[in-house]
N, C-alpha and C positions, 0 to 999 in steps of 0.2 A: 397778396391779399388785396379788401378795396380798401384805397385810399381813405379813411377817416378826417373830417372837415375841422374838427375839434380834437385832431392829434395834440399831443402838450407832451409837458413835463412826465414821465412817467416810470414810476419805482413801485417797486410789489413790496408788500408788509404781509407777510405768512402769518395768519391769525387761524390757522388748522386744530391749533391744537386746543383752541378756547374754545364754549359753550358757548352754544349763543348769546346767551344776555353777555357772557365777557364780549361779544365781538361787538354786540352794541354798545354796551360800556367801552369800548375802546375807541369805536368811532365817535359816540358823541359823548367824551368824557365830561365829568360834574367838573361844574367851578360854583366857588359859594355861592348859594343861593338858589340850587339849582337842586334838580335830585334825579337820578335816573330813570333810566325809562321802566315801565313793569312789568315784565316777563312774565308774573304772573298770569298779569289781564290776557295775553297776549294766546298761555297753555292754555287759559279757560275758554277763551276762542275756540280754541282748536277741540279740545274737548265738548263741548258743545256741538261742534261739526259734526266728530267724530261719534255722535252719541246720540244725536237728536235731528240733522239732517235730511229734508225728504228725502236724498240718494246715497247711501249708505257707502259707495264706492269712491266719494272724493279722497284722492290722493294727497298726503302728505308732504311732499316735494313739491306738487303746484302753489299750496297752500303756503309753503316759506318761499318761495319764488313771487308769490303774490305780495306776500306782507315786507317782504324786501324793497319791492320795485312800490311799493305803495311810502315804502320811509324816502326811497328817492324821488320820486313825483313830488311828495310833500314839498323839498327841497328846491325844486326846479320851482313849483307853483308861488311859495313863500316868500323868496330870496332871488327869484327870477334868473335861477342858474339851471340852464339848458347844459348845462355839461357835468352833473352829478347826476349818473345815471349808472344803471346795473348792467353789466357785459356777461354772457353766454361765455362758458370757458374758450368756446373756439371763437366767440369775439374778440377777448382778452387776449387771446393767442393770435389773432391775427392783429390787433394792434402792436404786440410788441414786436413782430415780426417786421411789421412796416416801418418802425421806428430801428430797426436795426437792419433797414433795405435791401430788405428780403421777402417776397412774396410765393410763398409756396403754394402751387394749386390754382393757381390766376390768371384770370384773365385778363389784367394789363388794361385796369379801368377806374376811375375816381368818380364817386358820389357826392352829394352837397344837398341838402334840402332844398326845396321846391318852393315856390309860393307864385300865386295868379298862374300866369300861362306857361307854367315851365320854368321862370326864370330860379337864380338864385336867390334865397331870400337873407335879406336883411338881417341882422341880431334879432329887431325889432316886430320882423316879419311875423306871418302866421301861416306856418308852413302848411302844406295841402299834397306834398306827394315826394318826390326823389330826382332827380335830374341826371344825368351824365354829366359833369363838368370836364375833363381830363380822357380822351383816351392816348393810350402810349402806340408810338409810332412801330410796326412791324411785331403787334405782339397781336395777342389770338383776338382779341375782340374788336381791333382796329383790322385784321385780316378777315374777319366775320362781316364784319360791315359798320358797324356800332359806329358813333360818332358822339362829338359833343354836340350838347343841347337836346339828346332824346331824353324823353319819358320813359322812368324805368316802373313798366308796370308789375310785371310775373316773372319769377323764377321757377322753372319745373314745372310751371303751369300754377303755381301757388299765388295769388295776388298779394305787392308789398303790405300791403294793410295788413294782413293778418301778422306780422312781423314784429307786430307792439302794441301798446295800447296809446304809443304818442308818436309820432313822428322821428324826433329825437330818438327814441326808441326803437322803433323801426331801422332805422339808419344804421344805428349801432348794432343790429340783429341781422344785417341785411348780408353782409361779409359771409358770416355761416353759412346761409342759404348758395351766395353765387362761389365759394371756395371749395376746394377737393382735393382729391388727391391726382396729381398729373396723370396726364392721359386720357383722366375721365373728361365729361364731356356735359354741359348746363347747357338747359334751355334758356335764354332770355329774352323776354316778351318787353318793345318796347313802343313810344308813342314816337315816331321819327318828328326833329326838329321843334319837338315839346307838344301844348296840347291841341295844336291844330294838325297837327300829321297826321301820316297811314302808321296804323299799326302793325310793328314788324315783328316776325320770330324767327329770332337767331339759336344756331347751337353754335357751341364754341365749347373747343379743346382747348385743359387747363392744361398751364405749364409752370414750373419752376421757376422762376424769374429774379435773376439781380439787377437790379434799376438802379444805377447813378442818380445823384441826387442833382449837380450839377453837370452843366454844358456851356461851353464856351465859343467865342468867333469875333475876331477882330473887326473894326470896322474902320479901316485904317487904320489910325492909332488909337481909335476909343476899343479898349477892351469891353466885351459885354459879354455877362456871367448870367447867366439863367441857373437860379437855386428852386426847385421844386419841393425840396423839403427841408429837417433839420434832422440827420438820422445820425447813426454812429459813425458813417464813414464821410458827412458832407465836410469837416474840419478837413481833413487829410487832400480829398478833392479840390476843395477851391482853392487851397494854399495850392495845390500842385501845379493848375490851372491858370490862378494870380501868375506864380514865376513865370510857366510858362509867356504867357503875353505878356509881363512887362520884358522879357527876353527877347520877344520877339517887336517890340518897340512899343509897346500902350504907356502911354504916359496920360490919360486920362481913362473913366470905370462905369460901366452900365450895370448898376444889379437888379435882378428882372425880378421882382419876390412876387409877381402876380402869380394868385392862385395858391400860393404857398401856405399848407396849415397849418404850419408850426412845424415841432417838435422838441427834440432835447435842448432845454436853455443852454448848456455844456456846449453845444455842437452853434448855436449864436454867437457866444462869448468871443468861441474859437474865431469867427469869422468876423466879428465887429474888432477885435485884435490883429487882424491882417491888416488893417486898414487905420485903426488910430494908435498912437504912441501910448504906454505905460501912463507916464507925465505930461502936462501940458504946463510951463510957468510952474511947476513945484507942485501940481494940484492934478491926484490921483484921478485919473480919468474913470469914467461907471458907467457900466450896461445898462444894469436894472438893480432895480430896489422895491423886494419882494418882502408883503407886508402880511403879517401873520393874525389868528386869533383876534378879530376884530368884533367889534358892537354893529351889528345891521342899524343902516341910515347914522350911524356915526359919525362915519369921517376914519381917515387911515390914520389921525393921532391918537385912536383909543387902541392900536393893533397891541399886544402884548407883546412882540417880538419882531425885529426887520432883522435882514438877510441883503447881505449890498452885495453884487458880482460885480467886481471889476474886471478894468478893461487886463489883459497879462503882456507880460513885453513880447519882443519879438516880430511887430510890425514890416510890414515888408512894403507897404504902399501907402508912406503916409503922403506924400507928395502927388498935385494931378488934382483933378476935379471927378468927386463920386456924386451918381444920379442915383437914384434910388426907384425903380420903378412900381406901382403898388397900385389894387383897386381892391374890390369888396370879396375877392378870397381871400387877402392878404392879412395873416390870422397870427393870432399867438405869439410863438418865438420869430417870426418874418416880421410883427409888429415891435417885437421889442428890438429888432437888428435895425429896423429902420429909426426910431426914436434916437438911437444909442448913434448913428452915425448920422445923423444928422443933426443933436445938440451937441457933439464931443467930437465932430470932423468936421461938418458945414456942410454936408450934402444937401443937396436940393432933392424934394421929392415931387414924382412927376406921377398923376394919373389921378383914381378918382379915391375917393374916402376908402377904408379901410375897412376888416370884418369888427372888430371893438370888440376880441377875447383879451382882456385885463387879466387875468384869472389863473393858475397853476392849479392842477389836480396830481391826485396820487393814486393808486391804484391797491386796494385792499384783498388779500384774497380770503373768500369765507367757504364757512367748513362745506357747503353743500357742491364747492366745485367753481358757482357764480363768483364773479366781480365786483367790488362797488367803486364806481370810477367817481372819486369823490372830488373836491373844489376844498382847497387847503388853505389857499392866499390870495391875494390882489397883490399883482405889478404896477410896479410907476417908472415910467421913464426917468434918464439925470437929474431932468428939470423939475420934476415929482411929480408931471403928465401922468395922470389917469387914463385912460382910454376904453375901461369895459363899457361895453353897448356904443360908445361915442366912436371909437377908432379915431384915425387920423385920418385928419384932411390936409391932402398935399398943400405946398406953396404954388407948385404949379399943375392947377385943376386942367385938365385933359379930356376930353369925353371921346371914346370910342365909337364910332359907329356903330358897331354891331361887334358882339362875342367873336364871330367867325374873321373880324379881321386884327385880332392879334398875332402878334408874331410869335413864335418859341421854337426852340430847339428839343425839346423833349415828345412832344406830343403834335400831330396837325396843328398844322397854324399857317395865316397868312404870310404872302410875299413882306418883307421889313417895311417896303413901301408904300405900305396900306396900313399900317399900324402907323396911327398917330400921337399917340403917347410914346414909343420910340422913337418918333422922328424929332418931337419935343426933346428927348434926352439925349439923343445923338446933337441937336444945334445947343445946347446947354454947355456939355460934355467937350462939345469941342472949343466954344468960348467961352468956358469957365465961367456963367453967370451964376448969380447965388440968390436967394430969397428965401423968406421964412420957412 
């Protein structure tokens, strides 16, 4: 499937069997003072439509798909949460697919909102179009031609825009459009090297695809782990891949979480646990501290309930100097791995600011079939770091020349030697320096 920017935390609640006002009453349950929403007002709408309408033919489906995606807009507009938004069954179904690293029907390609000329935008941004961020090496769209940094304009001849009525939305719609069933075959219309390029049309055979989340390669003795996601199987990997090189002699640790949009906190845990001890001095070590049912412009002391994930035993590298590599894809649970190893190990982190998804969603299913990818809680790092919209800014600031000279093991990327936020954590890495 494609790659989702705002992949997260993600669990299905079957709410099939309730009426709509229950699904609304489920999602935004009463607390004193408060009263539910009117379902009433809502039939009279529609009756109205249905009765009084110049065009007698509006369908009933668009019309709950509208007043759906109109409670999530609200949401995102309000609360300034870009990632409470409604998902297409085969969107829904292509995230959870990606989160358990598996892409059926793919073409071996990662999306990221757009903003000015192509680039990736900011939290803060104001997105303008789709980018390619990620193509995977020897899979159909990197054999196609595609690259990172194109303009993703048409699928099928269809232009993105028509794909939502928000960007965000679009994004999250866009998977359906470029997914299939293998063998078959999409058009993709794109802008080469963002909005100053030729416009190019690719077709491209979908395939079945199981993607490793992690990849590894020593660099003498500094092990470097390139984690691209947090999926069900990246625990089992990098533990596997850890032994491996401290076997093979790594006594110091690169982790490359650039680009990385999260995923399963579970599949973090596991991986900031290879790395730091249970106990530190008597005093339980913590990942994350996940903050519930809160007051908007608050503060996380009004939340009705915390949720603390500790670190679990079992460590296998607490010994060595860990670098953390990270820049502005660097999202969600990649943001919570790196918080966690860096106040509770002493990592250094290397590269540029962060994406700033503070934030865990859940994933609702409603009766018509649709998703509502909703926003449950705010994270805080150990130290009770916030980061939504802010991210994190490394100790040691890095700036890349250009996108095209990163390094990675997953997907195109430059020679090591050209990556300078690598070369920063390879001289760290090997003299063990530390800083904020």
């Amino acid at each position: 499937m494609l790659c989702l920017c705002y992949a997260c935390a993600f669990a299905a609640v079957n709410l099939s069997q309730t009426s709509a006002a229950g699904v609304i009453h489920t999602l935004f349950p009463s607390v004193p003072g408060t009263a539910s929403l009117s379902s009433a007002s809502l039939n009279q709408m529609w009756a109205d439509i249905s009765s009084q309408y110049v065009f007698r033919n509006v369908s009933r489906s668009q019309v709950t798909v509208a007043a759906e995606q109109g409670i999530a807009t609200m949401l995102e507009n309000r609360y300034h949460d870009p990632f409470t938004l409604l998902l297409s069954p085969s969107g829904a179904s292509g995230l959870s697919q990606e989160l358990a690293g598996k892409r059926q029907g793919s073409v071996g390609m990662a999306l990221s909102l757009a903003c000015g000329k192509g680039q990736p935008c900011p939290v803060s941004g104001s997105a303008d179009g789709l980018v390619i961020e990620d193509v995977l090496f020897a899979q159909p769209a990197y054999q196609a031609g595609i690259r990172n940094g194109d303009l993703l304009l048409a699928v099928n001849g269809e232009p993105v825009s028509r794909f939502g009525t928000t960007w965000p939305a679009r994004l999250g719609s866009t998977a359906g459009h470029v997914d299939g069933p293998a063998g078959t075959t999409v058009r993709i219309e794109v802008r080469a090297g963002g909005s100053g390029g030729q416009i190019q049309d690719f077709t491209v055979t979908r395939r079945n695809l199981v993607i490793p989340s992690v990849y590894s390669k020593l660099f003498g003795r500094v092990l470097y782990m390139q984690v691209t996601g947090f999926d069900l199987n990246t625990a089992a990997e990098a533990r596997a891949q850890l032994k491996s090189g401290i076997a093979a002699g790594a006594t110091s640790y690169i982790l490359d979480l650039r680009n990385n949009p999260g995923g399963y906190v579970l599949a973090a845990q596991a991986l900031v646990s290879d790395f730091v001890p249970e106990y530190t001095h008597g005093k339980r070590n913590v990942v994350v501290v996940q903050r519930e049912r809160m007051l908007a412009g608050q503060g996380q002391s009004t939340a009705l309930s915390t949720v603390t994930t500790n670190v679990l035993p079992g460590a296998i590298a607490t010994q060595g100097k860990v670098v953390v590599l990270v820049n502005g894809g660097t999202a969600s649970a990649a943001e919570i791995t790196t918080l966690a190893l860096r106040d509770e190990r002493g990592a250094d982190v290397v590269g540029s600011r962060t994406y700033g998804k503070g934030s865990v969603q859940v994933s609702f299913s409603l009766p018509d079939g649709n998703v509502f990818h909703m926003t449950v809680a705010r994270w805080f790092g150990p130290r009770g770091e916030g980061i939504n919209f802010s991210g994190i800014q490394p100790g040691y600031p890095v700036k890349l020349p250009s996108p095209s000279d990163e390094f990675g093991l997953a997907t195109q990327g430059a020679p090591a030697a050209a990556d300078t936020q690598l070369q920063e954590a390879l001289k760290l890495a090997v003299q063990g320096g530390s800083a904020g």
